[in-house]
PDB file of N, CA, C and O in Angstrom:
ATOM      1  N   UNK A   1     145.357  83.511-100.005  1.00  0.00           N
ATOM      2  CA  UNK A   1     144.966  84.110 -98.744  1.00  0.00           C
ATOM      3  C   UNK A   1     143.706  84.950 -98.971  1.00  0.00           C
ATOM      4  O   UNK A   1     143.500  85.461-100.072  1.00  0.00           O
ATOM      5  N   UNK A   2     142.920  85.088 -98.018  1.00  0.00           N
ATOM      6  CA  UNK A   2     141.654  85.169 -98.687  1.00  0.00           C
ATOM      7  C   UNK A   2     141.173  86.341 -97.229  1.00  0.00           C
ATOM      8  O   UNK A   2     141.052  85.884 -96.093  1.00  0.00           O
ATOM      9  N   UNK A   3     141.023  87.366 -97.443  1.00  0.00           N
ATOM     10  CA  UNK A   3     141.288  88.828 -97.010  1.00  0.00           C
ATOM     11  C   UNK A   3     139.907  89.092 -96.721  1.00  0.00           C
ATOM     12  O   UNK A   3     139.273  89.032 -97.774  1.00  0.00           O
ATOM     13  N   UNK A   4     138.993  89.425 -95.500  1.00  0.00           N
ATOM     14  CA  UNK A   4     137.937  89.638 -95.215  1.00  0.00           C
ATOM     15  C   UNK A   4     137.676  91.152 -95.447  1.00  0.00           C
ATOM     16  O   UNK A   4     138.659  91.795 -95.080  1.00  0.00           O
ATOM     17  N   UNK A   5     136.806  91.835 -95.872  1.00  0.00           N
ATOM     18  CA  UNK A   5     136.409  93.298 -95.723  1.00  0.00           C
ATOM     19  C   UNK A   5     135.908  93.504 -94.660  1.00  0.00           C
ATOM     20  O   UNK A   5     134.851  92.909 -94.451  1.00  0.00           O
ATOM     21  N   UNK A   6     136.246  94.074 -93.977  1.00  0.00           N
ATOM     22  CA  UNK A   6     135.669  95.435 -92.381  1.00  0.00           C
ATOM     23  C   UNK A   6     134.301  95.289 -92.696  1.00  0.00           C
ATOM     24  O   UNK A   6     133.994  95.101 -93.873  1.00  0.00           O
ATOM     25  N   UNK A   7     133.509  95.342 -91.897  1.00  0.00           N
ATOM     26  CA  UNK A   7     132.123  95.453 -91.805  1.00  0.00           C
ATOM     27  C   UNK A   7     131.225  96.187 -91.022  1.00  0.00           C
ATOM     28  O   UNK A   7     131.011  95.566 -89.980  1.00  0.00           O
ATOM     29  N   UNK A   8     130.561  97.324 -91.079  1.00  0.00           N
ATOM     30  CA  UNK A   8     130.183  98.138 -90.347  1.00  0.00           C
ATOM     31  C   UNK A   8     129.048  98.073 -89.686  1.00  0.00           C
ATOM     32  O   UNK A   8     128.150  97.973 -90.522  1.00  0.00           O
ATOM     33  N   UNK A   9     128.416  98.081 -88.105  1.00  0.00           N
ATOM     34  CA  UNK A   9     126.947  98.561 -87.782  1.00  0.00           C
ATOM     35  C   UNK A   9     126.346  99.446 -88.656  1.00  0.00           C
ATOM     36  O   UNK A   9     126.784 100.266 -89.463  1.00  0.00           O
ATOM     37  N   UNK A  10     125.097  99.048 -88.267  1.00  0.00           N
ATOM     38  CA  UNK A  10     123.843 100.072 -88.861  1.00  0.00           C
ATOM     39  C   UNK A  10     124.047 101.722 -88.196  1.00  0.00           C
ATOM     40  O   UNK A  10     123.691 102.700 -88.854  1.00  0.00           O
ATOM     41  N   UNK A  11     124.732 101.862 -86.668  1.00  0.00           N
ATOM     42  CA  UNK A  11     125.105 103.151 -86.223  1.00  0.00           C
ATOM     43  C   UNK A  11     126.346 103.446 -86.407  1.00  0.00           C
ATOM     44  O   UNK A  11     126.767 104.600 -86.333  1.00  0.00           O
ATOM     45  N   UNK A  12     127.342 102.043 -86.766  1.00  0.00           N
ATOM     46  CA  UNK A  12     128.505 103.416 -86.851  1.00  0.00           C
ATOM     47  C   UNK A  12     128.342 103.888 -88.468  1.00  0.00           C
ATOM     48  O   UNK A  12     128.993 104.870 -88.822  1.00  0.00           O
ATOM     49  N   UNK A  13     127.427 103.154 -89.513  1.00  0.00           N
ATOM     50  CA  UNK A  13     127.323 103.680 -90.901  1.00  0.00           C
ATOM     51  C   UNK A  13     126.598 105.472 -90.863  1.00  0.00           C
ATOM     52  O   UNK A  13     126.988 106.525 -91.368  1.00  0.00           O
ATOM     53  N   UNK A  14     125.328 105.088 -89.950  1.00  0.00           N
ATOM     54  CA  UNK A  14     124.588 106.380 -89.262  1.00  0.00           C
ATOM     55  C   UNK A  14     125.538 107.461 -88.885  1.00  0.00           C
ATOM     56  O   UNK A  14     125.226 108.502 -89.464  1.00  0.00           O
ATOM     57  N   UNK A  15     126.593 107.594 -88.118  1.00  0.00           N
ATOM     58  CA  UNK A  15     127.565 108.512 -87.844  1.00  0.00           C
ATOM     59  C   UNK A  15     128.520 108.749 -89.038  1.00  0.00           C
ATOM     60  O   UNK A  15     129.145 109.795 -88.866  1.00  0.00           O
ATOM     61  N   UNK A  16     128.852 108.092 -90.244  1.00  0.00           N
ATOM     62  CA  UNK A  16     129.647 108.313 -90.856  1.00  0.00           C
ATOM     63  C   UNK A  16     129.043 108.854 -91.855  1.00  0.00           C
ATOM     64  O   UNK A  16     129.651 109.441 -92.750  1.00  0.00           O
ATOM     65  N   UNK A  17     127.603 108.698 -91.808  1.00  0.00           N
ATOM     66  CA  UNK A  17     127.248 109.629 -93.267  1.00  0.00           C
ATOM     67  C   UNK A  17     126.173 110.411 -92.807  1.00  0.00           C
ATOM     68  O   UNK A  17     125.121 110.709 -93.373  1.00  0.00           O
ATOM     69  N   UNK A  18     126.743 110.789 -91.329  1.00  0.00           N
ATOM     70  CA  UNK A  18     125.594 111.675 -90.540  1.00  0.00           C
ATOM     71  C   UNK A  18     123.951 111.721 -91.048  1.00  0.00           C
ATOM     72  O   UNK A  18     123.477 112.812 -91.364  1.00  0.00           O
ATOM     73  N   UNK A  19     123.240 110.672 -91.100  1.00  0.00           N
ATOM     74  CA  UNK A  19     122.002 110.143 -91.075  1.00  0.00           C
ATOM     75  C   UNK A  19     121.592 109.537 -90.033  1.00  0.00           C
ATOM     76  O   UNK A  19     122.358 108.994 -89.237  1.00  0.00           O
ATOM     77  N   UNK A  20     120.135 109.566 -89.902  1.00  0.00           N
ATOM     78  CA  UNK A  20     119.656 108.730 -88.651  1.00  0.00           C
ATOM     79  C   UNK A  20     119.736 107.344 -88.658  1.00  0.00           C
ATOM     80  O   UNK A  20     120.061 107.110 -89.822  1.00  0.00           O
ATOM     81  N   UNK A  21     119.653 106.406 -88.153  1.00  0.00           N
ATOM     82  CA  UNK A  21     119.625 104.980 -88.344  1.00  0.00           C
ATOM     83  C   UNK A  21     118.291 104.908 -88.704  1.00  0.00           C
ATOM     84  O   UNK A  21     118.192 103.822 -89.274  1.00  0.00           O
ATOM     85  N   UNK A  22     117.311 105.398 -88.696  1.00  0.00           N
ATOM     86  CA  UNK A  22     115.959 105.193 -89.069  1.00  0.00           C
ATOM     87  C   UNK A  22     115.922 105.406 -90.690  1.00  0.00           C
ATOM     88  O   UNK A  22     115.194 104.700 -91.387  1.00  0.00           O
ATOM     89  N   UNK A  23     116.733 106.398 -91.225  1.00  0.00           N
ATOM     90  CA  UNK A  23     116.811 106.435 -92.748  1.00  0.00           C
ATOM     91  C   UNK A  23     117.974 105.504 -93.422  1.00  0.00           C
ATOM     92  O   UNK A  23     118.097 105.448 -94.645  1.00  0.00           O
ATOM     93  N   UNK A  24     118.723 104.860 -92.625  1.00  0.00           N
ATOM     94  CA  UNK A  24     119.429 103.801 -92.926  1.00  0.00           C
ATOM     95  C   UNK A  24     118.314 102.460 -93.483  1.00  0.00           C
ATOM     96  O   UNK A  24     118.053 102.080 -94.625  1.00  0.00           O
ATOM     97  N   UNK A  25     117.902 102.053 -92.347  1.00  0.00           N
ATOM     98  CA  UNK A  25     116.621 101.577 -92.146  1.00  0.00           C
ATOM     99  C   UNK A  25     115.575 101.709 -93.371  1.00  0.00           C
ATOM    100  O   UNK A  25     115.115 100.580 -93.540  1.00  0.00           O
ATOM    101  N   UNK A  26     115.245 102.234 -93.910  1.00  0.00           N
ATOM    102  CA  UNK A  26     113.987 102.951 -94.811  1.00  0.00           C
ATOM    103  C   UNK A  26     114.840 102.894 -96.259  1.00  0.00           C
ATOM    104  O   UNK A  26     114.202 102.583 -97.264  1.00  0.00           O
ATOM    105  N   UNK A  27     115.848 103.101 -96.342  1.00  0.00           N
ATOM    106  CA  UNK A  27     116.994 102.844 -97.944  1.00  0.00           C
ATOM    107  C   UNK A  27     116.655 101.042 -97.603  1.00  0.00           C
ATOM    108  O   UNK A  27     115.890 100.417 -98.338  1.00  0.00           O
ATOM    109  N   UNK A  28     117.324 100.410 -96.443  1.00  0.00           N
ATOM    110  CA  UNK A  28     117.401  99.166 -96.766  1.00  0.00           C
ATOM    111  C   UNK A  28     116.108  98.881 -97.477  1.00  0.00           C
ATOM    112  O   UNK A  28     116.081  98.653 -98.687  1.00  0.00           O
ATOM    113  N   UNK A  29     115.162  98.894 -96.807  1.00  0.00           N
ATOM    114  CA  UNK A  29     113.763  98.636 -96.776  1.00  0.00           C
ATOM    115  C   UNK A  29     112.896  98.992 -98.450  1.00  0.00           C
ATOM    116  O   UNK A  29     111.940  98.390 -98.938  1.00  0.00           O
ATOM    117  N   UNK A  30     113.623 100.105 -98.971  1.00  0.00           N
ATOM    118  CA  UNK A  30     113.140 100.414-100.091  1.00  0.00           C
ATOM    119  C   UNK A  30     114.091 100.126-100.994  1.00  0.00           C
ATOM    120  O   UNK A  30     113.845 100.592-102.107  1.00  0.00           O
ATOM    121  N   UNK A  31     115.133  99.496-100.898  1.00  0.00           N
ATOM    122  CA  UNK A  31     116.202  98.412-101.450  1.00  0.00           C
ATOM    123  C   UNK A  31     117.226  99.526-102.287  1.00  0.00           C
ATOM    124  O   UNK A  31     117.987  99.139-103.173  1.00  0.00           O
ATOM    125  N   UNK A  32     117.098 101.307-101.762  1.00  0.00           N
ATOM    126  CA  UNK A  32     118.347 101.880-102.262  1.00  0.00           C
ATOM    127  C   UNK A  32     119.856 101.068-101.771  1.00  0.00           C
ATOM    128  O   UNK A  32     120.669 100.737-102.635  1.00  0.00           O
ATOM    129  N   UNK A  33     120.139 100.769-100.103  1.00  0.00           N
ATOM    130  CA  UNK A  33     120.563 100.277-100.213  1.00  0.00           C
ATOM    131  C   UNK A  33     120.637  98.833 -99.288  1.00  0.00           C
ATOM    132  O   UNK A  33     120.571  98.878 -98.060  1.00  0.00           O
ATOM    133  N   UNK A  34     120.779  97.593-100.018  1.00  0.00           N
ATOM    134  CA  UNK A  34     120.080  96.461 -99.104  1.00  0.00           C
ATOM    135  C   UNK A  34     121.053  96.056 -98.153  1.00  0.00           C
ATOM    136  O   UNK A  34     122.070  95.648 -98.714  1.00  0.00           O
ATOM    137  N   UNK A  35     121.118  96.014 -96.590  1.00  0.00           N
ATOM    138  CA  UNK A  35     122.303  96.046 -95.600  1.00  0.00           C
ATOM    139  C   UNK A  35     122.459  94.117 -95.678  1.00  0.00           C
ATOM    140  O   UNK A  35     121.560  93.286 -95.805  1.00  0.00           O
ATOM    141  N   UNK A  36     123.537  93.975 -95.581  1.00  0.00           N
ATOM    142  CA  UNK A  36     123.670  92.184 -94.867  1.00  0.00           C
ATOM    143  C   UNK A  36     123.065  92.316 -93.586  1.00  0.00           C
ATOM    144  O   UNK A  36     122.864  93.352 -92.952  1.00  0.00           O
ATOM    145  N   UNK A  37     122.806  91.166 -93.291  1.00  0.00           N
ATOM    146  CA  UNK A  37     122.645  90.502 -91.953  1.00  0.00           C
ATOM    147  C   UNK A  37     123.250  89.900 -91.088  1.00  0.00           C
ATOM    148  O   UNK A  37     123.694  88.827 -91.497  1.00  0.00           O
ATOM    149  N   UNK A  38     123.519  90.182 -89.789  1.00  0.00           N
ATOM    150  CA  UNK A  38     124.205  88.768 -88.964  1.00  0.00           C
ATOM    151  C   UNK A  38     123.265  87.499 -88.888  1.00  0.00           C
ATOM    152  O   UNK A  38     122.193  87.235 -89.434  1.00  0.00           O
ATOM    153  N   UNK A  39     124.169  86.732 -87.897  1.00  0.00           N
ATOM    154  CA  UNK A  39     122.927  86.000 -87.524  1.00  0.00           C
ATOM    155  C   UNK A  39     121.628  86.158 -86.930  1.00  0.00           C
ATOM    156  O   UNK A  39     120.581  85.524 -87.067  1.00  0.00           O
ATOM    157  N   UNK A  40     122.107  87.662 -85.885  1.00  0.00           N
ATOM    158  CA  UNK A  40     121.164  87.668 -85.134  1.00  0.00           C
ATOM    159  C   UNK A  40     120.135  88.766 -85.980  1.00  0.00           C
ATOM    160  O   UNK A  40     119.341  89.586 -85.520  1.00  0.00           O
ATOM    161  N   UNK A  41     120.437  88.479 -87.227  1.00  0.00           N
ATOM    162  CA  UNK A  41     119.981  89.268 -88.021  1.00  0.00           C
ATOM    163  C   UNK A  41     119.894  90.835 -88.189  1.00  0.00           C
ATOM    164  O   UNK A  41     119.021  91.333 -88.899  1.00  0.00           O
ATOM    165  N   UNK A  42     121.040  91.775 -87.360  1.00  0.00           N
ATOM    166  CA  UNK A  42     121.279  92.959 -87.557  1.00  0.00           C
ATOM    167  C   UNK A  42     121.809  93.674 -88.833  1.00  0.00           C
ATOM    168  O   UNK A  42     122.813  93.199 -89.364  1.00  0.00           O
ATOM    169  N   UNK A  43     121.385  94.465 -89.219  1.00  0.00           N
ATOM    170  CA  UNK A  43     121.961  95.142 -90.614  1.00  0.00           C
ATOM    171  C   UNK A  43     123.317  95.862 -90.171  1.00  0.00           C
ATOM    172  O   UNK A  43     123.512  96.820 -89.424  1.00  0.00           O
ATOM    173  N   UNK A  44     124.448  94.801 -91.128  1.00  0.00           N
ATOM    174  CA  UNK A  44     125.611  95.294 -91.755  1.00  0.00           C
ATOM    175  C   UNK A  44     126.247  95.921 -93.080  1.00  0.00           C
ATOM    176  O   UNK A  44     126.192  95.238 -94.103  1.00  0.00           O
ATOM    177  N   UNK A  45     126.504  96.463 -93.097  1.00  0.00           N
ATOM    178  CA  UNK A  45     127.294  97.402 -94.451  1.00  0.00           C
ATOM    179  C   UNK A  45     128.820  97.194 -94.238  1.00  0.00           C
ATOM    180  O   UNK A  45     129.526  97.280 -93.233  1.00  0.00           O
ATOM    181  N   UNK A  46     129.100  96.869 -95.628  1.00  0.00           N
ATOM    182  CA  UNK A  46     130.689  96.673 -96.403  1.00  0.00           C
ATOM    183  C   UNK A  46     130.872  98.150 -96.211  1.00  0.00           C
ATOM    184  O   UNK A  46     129.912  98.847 -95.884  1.00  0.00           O
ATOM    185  N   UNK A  47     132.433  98.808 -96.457  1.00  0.00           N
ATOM    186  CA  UNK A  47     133.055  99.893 -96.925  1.00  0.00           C
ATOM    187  C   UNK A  47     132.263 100.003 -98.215  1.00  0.00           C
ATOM    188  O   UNK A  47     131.346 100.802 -98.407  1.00  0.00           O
ATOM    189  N   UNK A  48     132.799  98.962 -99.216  1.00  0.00           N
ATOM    190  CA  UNK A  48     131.937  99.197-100.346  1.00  0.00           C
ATOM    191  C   UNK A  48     130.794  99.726-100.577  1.00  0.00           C
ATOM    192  O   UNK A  48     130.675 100.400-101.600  1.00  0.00           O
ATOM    193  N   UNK A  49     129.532  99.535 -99.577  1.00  0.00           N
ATOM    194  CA  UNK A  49     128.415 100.112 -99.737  1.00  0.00           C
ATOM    195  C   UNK A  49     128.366 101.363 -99.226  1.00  0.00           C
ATOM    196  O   UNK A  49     127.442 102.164 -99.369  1.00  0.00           O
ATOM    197  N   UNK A  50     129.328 101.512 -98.657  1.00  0.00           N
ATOM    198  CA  UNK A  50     129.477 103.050 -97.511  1.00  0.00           C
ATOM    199  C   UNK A  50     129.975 104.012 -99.066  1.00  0.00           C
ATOM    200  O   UNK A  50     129.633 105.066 -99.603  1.00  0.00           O
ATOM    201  N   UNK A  51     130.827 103.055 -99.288  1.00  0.00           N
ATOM    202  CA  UNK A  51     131.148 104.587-100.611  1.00  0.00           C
ATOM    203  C   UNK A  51     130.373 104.681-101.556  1.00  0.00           C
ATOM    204  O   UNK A  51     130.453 105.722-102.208  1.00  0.00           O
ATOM    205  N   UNK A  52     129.570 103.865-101.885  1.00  0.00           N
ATOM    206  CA  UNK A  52     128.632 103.638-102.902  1.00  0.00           C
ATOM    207  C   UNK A  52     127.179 104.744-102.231  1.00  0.00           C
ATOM    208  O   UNK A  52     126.293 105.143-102.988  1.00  0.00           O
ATOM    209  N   UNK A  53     127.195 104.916-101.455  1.00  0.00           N
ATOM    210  CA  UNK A  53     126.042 105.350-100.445  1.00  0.00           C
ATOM    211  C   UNK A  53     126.809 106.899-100.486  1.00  0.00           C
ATOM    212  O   UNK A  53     126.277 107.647-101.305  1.00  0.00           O
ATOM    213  N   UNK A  54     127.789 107.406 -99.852  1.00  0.00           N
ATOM    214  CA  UNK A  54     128.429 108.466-100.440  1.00  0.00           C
ATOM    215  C   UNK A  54     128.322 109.012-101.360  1.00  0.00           C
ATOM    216  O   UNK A  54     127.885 110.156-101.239  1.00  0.00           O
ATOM    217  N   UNK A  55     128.667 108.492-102.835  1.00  0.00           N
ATOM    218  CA  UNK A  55     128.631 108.821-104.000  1.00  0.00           C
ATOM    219  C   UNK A  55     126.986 109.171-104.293  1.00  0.00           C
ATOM    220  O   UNK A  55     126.477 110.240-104.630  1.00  0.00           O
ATOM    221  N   UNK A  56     126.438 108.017-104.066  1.00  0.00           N
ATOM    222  CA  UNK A  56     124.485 108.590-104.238  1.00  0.00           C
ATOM    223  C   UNK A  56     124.255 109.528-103.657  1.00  0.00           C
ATOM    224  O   UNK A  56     123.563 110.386-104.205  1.00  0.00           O
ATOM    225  N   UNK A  57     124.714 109.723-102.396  1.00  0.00           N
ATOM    226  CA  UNK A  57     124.231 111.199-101.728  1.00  0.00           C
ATOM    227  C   UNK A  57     125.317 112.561-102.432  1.00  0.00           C
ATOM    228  O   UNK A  57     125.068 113.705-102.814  1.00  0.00           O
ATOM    229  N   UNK A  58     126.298 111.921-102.367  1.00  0.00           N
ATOM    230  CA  UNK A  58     126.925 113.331-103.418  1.00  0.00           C
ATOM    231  C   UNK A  58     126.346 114.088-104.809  1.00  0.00           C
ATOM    232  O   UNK A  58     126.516 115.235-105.222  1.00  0.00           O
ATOM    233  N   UNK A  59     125.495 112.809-105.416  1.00  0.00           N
ATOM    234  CA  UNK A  59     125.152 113.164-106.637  1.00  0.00           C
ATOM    235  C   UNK A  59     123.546 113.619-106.531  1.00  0.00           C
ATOM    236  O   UNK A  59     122.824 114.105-107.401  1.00  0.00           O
ATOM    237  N   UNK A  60     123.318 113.350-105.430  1.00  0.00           N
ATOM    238  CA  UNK A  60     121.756 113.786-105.177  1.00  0.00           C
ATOM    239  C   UNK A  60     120.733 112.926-105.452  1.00  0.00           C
ATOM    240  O   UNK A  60     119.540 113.220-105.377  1.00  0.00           O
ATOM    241  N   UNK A  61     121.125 112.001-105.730  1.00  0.00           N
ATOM    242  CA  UNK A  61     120.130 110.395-106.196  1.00  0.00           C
ATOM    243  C   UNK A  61     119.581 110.379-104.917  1.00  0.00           C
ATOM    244  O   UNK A  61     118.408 110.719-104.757  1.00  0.00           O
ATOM    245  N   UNK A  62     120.040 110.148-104.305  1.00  0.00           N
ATOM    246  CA  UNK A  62     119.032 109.928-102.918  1.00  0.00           C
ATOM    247  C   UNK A  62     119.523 110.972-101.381  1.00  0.00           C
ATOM    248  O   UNK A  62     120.630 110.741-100.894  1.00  0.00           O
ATOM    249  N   UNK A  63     119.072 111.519-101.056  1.00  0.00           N
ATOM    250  CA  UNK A  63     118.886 112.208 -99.470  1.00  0.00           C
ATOM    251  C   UNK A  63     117.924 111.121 -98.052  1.00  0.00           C
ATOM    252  O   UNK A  63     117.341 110.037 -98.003  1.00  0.00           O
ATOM    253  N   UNK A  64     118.211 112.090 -97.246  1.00  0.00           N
ATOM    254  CA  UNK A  64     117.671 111.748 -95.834  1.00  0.00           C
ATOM    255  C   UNK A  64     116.211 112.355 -95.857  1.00  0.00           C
ATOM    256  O   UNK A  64     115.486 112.257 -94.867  1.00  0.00           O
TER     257      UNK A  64
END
């Protein structure tokens, strides 16, 4: 059985790690962190990258 991971917008990631979507945007872009795509080509984020993105901002590797 083969178990899909949750997948988040580019704004609800923005609200959860209280950043703008524009610095969401600007990590993808400078490949801190690189978002998936739909088709219609919108940037998605795994949980996985959400905590991974957490942890960098906890440790101070990267800010807004």
């Amino acid at each position: 059985m083969v178990v899909e991971e949750k997948i988040y917008k580019l704004k609800e990631v923005a609200v959860l790690l209280c950043v703008s979507r524009s610095t969401l945007r600007n990590w993808d872009k400078q490949g801190y962190f690189v978002a998936g795509r739909t088709k219609g080509l919108h940037r998605v984020y795994t949980g996985k990258q959400i905590k991974q993105m957490q942890q960098k901002m906890f440790e101070g590797v990267i800010n807004d």
